[in-house]
N, C-alpha and C positions, 0 to 999 in steps of 0.2 A: 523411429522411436526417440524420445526425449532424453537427455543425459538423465533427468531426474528419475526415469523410472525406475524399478517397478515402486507402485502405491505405495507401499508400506513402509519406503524410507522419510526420515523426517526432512522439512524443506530446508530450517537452518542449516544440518549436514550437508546436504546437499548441495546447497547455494555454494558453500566455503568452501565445497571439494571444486566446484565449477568455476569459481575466481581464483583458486590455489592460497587460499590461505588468508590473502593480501589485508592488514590488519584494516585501511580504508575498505574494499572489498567489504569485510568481515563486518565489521559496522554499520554499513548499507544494507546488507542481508539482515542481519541481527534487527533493523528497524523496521525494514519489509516485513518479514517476519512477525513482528508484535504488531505492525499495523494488521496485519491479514489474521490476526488472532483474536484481536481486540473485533472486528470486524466479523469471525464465525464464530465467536463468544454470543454474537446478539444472537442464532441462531435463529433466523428470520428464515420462516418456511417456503414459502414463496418469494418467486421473483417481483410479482407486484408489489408484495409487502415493503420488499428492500427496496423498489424502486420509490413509493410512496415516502420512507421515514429519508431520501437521501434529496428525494427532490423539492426542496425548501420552500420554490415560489408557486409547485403543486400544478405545473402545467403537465404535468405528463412525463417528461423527459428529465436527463438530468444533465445539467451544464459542466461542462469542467470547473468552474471554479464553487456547484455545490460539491462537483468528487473530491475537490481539493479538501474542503473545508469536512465533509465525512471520512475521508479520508486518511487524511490529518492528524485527528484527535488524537493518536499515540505520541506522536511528536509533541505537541503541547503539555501532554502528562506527563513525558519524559524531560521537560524544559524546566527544573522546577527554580532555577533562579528567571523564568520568563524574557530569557536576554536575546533569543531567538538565535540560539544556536545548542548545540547538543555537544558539551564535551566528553571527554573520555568518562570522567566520572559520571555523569549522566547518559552515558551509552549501556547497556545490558552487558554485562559482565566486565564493565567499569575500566575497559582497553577500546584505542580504536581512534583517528584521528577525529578532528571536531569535522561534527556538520552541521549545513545552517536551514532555516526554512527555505530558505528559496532553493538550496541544493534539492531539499527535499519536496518541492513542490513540482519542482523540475522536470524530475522523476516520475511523479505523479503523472505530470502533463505527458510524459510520456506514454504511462502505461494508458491511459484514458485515449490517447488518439490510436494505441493498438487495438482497447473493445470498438472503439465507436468503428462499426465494419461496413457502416454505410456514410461514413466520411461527413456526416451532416452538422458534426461541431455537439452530438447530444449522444447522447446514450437512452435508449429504449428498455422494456424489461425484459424482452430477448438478447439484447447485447451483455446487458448485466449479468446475465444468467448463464453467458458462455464463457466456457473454460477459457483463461485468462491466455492471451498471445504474446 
């Protein structure tokens, strides 16, 4: 079973009890978090759907640098001197060392080579669709 379980805790709790605090930690979670917010905020019903509005050049699949770039968009709204980094003040609840886009792309590129589960460099609408690894 997952440290985070059971469902009905929230993920930023969660995440910060699972890093223990660490105010870097804290900030990485805090932005995960608004990303995957901002992201079930669209409330897109189907996996097509989401596959469709994330795949840019409409072939089917979606590239790591479309997941970057849908991905992302928290980090950009939270950029709001557009300097390409995220300080303290501009982190959610305004603590938290700075981070920059490519830290957070990084990231990204991380979590995207965890869905793609058949290694092919793309993400499908079965990939998208499963519980995040």
């Amino acid at each position: 079973m997952h440290p985070c379980d059971p469902p009905r805790q929230s993920v930023p709790a969660c995440l910060l009890r699972k890093h223990g605090g660490c105010a870097a930690r804290a900030a990485w979670c805090s932005l995960l978090a608004l990303t995957l917010s901002f992201s079930a905020a669209a409330q897109l019903r189907a996996s097509g759907d989401y596959l469709q509005r994330m795949d840019g050049d409409r072939d089917g699949r979606v590239s790591l640098g479309e997941y970057q770039a849908w991905m992302g968009y928290a980090f950009e709204r939270m950029d709001s001197n557009r300097d390409g980094v995220l300080t303290a003040a501009e982190l959610p609840g305004g603590r938290g060392r700075a981070v920059s886009l490519a830290a957070h792309r990084q990231a990204l590129a991380a979590a995207f080579v965890r869905q793609d589960r058949t290694g092919d460099g793309f993400l499908d609408a079965r990939e998208l669709a499963a519980p995040p690894q």
